[in-house]
Biopython code that builds the backbone (N, CA, C, O; Angstrom):
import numpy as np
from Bio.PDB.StructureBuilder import StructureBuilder

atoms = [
    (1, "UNK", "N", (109.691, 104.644, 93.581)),
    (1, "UNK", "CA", (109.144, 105.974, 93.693)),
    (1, "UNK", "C", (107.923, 105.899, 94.591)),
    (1, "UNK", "O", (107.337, 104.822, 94.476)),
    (2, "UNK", "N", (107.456, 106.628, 95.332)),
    (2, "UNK", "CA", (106.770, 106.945, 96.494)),
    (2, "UNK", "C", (106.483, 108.334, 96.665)),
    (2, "UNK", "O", (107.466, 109.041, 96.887)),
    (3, "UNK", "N", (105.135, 109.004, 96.603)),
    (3, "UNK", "CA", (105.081, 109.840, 97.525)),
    (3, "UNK", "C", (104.971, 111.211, 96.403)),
    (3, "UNK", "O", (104.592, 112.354, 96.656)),
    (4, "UNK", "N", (105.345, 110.759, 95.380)),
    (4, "UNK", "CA", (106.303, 111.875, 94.437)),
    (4, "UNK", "C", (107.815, 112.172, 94.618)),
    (4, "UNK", "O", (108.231, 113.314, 94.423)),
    (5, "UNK", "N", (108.608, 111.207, 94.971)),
    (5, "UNK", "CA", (109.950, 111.315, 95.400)),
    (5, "UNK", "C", (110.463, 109.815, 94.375)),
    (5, "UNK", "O", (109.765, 108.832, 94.123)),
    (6, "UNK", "N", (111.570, 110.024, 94.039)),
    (6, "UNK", "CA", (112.250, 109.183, 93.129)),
    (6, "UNK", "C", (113.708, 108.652, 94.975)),
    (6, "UNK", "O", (114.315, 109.275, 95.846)),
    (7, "UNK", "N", (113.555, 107.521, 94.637)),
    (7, "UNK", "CA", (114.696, 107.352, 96.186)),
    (7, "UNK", "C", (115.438, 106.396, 95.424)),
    (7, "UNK", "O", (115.049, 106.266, 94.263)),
    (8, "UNK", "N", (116.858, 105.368, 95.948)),
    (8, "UNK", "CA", (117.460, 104.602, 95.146)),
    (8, "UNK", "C", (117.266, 103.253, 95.944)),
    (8, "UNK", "O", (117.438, 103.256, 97.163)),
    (9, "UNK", "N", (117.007, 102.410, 95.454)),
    (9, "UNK", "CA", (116.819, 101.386, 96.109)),
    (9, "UNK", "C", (117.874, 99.861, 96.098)),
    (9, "UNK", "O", (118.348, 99.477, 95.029)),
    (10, "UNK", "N", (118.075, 99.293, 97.082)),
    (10, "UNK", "CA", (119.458, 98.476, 97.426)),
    (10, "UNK", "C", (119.395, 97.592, 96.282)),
    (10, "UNK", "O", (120.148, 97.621, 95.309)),
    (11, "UNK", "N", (118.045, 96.490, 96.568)),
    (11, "UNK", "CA", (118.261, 95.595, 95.394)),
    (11, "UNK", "C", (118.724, 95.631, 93.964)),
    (11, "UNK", "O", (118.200, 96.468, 93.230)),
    (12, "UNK", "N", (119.740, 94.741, 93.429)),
    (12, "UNK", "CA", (119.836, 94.759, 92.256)),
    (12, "UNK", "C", (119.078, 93.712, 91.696)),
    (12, "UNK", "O", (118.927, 94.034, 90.518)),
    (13, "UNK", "N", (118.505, 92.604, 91.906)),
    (13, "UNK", "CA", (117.954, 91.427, 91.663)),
    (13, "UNK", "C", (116.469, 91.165, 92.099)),
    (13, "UNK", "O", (116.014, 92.129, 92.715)),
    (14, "UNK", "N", (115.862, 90.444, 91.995)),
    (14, "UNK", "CA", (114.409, 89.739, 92.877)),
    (14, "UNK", "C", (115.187, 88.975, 94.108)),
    (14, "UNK", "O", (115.078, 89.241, 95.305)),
    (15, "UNK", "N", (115.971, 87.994, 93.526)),
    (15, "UNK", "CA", (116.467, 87.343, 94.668)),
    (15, "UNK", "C", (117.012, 88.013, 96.089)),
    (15, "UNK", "O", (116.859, 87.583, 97.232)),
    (16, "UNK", "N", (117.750, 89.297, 95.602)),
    (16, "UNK", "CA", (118.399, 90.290, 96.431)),
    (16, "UNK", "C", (117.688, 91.282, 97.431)),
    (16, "UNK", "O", (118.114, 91.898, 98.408)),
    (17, "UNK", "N", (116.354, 91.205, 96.784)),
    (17, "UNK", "CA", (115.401, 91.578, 98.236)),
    (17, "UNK", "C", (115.390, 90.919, 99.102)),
    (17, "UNK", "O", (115.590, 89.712, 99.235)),
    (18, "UNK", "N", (114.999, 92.182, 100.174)),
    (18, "UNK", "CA", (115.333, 91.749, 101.798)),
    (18, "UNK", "C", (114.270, 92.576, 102.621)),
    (18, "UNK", "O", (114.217, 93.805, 102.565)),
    (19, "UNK", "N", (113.472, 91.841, 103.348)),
    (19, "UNK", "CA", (112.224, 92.713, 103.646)),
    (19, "UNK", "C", (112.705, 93.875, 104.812)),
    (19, "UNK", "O", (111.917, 94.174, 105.710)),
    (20, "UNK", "N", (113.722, 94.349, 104.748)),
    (20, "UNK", "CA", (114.195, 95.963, 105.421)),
    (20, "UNK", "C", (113.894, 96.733, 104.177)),
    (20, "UNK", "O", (113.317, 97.816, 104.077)),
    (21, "UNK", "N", (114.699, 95.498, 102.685)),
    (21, "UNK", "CA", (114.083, 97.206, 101.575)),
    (21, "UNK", "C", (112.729, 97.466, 101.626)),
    (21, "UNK", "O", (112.433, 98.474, 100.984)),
    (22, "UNK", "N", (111.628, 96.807, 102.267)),
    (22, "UNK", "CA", (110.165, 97.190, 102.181)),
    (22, "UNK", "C", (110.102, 98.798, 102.883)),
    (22, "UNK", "O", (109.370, 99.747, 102.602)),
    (23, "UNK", "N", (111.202, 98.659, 103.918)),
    (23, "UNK", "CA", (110.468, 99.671, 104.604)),
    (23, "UNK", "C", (110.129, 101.523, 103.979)),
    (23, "UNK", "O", (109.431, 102.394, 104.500)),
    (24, "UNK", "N", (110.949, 101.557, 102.717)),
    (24, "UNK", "CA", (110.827, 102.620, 102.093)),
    (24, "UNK", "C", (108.967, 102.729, 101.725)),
    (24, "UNK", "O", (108.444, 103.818, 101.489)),
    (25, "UNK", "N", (108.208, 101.473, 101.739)),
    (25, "UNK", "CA", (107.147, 101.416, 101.655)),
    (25, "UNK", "C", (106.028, 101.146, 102.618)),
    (25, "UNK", "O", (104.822, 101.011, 102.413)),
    (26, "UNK", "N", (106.627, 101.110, 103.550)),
    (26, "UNK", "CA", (105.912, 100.872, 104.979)),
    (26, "UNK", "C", (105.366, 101.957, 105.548)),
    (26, "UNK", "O", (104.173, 101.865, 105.835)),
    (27, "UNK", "N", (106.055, 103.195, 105.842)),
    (27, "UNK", "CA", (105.508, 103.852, 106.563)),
    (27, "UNK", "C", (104.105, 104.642, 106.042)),
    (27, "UNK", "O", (103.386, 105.106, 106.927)),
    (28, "UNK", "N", (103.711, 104.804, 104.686)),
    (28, "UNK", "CA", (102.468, 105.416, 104.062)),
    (28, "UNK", "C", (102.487, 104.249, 103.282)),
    (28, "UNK", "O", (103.486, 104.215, 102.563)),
    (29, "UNK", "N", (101.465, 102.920, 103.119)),
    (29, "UNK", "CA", (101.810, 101.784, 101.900)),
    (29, "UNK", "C", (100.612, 102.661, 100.987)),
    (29, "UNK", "O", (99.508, 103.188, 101.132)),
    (30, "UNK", "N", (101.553, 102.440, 100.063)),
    (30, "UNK", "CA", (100.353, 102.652, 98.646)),
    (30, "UNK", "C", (99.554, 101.748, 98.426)),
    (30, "UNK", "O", (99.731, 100.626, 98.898)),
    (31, "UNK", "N", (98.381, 102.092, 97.567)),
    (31, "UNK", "CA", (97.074, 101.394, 97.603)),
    (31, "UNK", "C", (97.762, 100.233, 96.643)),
    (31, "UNK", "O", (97.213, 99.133, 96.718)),
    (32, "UNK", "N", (98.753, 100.328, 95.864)),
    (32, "UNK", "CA", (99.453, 98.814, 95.112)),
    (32, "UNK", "C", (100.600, 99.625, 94.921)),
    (32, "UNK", "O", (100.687, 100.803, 94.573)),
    (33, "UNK", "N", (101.922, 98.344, 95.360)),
    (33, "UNK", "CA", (103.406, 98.055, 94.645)),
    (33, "UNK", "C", (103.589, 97.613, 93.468)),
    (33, "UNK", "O", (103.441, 96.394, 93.566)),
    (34, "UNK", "N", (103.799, 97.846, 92.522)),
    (34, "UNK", "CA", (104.491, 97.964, 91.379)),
    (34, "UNK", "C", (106.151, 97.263, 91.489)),
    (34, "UNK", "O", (107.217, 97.820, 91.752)),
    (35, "UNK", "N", (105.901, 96.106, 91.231)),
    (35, "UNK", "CA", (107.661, 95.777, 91.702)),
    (35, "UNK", "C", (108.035, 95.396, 90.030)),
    (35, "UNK", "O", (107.712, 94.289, 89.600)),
    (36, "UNK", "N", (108.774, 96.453, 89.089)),
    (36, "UNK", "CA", (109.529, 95.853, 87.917)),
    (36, "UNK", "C", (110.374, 95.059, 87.990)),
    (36, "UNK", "O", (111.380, 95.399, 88.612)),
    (37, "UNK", "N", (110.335, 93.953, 87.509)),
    (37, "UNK", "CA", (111.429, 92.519, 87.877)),
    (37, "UNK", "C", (112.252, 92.347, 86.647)),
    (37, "UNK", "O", (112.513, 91.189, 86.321)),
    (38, "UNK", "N", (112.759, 93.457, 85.821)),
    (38, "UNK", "CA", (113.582, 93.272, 84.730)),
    (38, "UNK", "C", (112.844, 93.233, 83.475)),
    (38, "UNK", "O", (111.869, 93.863, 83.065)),
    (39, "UNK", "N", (113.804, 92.037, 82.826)),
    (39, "UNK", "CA", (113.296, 92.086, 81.602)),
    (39, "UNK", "C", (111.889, 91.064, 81.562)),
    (39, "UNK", "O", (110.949, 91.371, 80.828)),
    (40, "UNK", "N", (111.864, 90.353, 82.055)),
    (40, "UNK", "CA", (111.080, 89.178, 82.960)),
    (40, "UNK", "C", (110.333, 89.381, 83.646)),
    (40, "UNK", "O", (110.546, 90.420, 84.271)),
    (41, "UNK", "N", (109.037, 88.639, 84.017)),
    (41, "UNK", "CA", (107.930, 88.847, 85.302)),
    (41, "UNK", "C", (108.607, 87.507, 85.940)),
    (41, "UNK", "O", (108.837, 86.417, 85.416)),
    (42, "UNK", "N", (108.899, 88.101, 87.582)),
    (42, "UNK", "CA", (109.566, 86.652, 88.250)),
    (42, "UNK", "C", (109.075, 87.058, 89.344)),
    (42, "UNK", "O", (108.631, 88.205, 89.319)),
    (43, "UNK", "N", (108.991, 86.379, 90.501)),
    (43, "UNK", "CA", (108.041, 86.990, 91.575)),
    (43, "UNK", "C", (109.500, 86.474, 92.563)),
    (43, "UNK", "O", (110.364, 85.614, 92.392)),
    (44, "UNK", "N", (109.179, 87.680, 93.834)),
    (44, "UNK", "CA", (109.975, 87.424, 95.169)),
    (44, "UNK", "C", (109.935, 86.061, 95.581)),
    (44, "UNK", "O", (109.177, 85.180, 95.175)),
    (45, "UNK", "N", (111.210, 85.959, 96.785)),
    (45, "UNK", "CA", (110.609, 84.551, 97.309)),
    (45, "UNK", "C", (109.602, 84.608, 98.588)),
    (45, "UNK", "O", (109.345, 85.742, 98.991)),
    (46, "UNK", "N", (109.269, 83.998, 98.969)),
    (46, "UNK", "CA", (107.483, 83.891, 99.694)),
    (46, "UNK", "C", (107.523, 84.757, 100.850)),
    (46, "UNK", "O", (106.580, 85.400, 101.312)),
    (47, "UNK", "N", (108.930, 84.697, 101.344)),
    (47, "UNK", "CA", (109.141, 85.515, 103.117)),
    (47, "UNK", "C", (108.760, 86.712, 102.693)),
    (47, "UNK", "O", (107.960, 87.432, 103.291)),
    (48, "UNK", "N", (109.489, 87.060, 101.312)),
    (48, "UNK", "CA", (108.626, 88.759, 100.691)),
    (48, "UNK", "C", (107.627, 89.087, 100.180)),
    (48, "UNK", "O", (107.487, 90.267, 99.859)),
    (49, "UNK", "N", (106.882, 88.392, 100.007)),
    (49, "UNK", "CA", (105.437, 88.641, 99.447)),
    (49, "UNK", "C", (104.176, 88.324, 100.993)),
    (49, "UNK", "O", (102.989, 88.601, 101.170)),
    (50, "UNK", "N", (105.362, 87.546, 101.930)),
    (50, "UNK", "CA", (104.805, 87.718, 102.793)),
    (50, "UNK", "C", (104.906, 88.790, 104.068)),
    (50, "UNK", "O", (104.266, 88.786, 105.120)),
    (51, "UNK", "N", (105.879, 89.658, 103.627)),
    (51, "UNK", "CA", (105.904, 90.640, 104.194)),
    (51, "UNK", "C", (105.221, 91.920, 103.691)),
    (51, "UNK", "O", (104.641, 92.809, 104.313)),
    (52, "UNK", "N", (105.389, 91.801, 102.765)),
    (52, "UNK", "CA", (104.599, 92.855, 102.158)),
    (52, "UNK", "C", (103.155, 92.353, 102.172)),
    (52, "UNK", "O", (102.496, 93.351, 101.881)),
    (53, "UNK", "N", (102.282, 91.279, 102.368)),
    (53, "UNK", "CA", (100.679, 91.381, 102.879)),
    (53, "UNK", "C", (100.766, 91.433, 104.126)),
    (53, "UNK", "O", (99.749, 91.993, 104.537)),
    (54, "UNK", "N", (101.797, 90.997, 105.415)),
    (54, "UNK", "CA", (101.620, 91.742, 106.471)),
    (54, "UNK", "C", (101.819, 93.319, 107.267)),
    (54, "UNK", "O", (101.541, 93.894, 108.319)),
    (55, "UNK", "N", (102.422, 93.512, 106.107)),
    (55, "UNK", "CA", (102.378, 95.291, 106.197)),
    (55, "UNK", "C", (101.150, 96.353, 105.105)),
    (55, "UNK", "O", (100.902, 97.536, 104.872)),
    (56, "UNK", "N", (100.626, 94.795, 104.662)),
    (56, "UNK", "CA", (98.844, 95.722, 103.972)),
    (56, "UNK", "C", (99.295, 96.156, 102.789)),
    (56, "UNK", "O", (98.596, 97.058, 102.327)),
    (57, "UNK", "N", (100.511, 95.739, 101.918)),
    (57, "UNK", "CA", (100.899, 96.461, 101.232)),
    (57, "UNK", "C", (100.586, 95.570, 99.677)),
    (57, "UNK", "O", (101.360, 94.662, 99.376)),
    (58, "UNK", "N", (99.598, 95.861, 98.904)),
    (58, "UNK", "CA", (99.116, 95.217, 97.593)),
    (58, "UNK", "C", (100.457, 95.398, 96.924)),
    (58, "UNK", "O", (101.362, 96.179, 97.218)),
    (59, "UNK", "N", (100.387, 94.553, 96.014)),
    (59, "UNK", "CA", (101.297, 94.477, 94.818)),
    (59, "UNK", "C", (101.420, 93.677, 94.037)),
    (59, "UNK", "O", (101.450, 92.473, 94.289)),
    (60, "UNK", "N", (101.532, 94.257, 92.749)),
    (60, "UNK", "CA", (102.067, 93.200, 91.411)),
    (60, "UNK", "C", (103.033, 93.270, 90.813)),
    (60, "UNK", "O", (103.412, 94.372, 90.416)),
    (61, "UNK", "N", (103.699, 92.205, 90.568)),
    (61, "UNK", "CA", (104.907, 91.668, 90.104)),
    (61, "UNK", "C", (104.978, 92.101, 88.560)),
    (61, "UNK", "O", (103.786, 92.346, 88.373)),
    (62, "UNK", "N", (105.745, 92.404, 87.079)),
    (62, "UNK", "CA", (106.061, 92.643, 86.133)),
    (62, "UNK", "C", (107.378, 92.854, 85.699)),
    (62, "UNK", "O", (108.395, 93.257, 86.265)),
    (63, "UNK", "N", (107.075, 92.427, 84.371)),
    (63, "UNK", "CA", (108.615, 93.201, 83.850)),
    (63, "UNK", "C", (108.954, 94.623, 83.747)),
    (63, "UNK", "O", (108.040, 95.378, 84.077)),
    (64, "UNK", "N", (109.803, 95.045, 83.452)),
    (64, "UNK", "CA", (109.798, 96.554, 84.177)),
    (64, "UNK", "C", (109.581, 97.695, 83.629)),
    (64, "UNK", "O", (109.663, 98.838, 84.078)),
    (65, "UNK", "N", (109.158, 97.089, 82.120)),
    (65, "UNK", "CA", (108.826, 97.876, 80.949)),
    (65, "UNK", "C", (107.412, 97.929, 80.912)),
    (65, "UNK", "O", (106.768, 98.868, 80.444)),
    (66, "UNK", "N", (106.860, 96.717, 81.505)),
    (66, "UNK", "CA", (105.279, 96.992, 82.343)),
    (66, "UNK", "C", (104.754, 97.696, 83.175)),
    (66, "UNK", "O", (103.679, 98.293, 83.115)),
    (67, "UNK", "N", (105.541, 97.644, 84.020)),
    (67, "UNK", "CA", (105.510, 98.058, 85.507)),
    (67, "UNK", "C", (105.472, 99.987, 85.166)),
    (67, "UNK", "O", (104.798, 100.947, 85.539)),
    (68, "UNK", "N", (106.438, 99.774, 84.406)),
    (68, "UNK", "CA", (106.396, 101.977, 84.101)),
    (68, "UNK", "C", (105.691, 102.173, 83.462)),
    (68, "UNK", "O", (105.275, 103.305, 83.710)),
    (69, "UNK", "N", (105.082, 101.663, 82.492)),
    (69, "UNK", "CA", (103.504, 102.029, 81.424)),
    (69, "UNK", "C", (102.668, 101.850, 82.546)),
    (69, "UNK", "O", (101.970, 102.854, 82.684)),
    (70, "UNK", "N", (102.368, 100.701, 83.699)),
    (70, "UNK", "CA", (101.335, 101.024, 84.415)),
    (70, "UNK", "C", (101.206, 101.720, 85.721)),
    (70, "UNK", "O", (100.195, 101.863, 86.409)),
    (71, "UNK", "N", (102.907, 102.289, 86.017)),
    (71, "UNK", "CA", (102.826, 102.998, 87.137)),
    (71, "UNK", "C", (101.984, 104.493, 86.180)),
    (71, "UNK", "O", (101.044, 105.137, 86.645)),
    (72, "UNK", "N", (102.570, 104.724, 84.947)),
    (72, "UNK", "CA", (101.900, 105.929, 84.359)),
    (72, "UNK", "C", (100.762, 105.927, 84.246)),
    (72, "UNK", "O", (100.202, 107.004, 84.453)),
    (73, "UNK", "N", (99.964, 104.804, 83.894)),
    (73, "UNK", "CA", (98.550, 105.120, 83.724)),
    (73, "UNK", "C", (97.843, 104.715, 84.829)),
    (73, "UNK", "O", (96.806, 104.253, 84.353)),
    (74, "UNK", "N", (97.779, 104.587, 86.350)),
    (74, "UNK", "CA", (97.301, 104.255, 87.753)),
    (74, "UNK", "C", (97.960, 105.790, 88.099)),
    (74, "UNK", "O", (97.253, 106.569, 88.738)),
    (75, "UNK", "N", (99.154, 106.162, 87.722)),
    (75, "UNK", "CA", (98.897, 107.850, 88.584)),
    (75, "UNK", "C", (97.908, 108.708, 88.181)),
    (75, "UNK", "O", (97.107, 109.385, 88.826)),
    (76, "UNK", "N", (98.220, 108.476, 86.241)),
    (76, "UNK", "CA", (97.069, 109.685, 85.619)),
    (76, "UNK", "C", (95.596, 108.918, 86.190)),
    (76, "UNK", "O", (94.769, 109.818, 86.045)),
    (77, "UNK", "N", (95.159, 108.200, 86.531)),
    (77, "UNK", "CA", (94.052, 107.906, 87.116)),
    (77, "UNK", "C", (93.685, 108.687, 88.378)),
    (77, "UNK", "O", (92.646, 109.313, 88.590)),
    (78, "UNK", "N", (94.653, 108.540, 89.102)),
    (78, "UNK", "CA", (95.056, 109.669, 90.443)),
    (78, "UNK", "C", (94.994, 108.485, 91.691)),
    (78, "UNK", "O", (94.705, 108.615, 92.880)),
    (79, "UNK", "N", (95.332, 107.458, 91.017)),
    (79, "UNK", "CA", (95.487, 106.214, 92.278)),
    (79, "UNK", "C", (96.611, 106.303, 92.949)),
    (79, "UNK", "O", (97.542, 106.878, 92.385)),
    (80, "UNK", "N", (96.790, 105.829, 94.147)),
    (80, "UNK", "CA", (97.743, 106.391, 95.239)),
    (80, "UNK", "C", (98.956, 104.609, 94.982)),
    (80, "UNK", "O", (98.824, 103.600, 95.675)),
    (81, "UNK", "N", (99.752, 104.741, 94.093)),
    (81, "UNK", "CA", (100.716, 103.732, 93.395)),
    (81, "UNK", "C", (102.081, 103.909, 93.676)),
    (81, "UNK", "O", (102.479, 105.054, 93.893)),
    (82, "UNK", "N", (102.952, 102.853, 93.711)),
    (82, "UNK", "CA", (104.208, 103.185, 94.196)),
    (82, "UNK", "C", (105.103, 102.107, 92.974)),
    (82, "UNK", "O", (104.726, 101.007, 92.569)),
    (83, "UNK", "N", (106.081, 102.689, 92.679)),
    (83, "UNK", "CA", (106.569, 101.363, 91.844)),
    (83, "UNK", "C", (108.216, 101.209, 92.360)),
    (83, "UNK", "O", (109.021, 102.132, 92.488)),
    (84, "UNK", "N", (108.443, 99.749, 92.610)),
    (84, "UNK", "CA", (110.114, 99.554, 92.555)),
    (84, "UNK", "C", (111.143, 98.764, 91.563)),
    (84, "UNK", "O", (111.373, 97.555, 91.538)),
    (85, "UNK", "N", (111.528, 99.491, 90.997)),
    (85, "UNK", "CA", (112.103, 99.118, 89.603)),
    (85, "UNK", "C", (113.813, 98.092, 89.806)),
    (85, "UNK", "O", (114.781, 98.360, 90.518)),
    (86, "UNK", "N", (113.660, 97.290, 89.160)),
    (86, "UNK", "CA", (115.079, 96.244, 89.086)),
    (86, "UNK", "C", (115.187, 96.789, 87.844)),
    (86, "UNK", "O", (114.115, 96.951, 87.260)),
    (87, "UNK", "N", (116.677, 97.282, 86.991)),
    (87, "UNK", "CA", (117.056, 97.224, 86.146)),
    (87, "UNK", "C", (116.550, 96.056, 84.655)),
    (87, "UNK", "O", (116.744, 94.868, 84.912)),
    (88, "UNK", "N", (116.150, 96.254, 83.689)),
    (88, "UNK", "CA", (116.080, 94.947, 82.538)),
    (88, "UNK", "C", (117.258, 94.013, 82.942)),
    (88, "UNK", "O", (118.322, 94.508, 83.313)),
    (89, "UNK", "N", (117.158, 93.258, 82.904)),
    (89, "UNK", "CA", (118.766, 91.962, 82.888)),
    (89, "UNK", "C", (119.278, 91.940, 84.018)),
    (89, "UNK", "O", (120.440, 91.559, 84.158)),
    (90, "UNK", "N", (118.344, 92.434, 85.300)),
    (90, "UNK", "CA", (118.588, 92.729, 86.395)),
    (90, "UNK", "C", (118.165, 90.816, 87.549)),
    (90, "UNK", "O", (118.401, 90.510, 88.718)),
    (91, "UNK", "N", (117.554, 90.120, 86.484)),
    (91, "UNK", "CA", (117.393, 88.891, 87.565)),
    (91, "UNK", "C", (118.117, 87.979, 87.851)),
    (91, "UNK", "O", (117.775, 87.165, 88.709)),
]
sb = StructureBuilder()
sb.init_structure("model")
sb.init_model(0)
sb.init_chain("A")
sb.init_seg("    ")
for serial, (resi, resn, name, xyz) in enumerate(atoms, 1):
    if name == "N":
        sb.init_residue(resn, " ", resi, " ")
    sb.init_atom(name, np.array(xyz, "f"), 0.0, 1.0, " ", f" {name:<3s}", serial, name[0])
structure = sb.get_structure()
């Protein structure tokens, strides 16, 4: 989610990212990514975490039941947050 828009995103996995899916976050990057990694906190592999600090784009890794309690409480703050959700059992 971005922007106030809910979009669908390719990955089903962590592994299954591919830094083209960044670009839904590239063109306005939010002040932090929110990436839900399932049921699990598992982090990308490095080419993606290194794409996403060369496109300025903050982010933290969580499970995804994290990731939506804190995309909710960083909006009601009125922080400019983006989150991309993997399914639970999704790694």
């Amino acid at each position: 989610m971005h922007g106030g828009t809910v979009s669908a995103w390719r990955p089903e996995s962590i592994s299954d990212i591919q830094p083209d899916d960044l670009a839904l976050f590239s063109e306005k990057p939010p002040e932090v990514l929110l990436i839900g990694t399932g049921r699990k906190t598992v982090f990308p592999d490095a080419h993606i975490m290194q794409a996403l600090k060369t496109a300025h784009i903050g982010f933290e890794c969580m499970d995804s039941r994290s990731a939506a309690r804190t995309y909710n409480i960083l909006i009601g703050e009125g922080r400019d947050v983006s989150v991309a959700m993997l399914l639970p059992g999704a790694n």
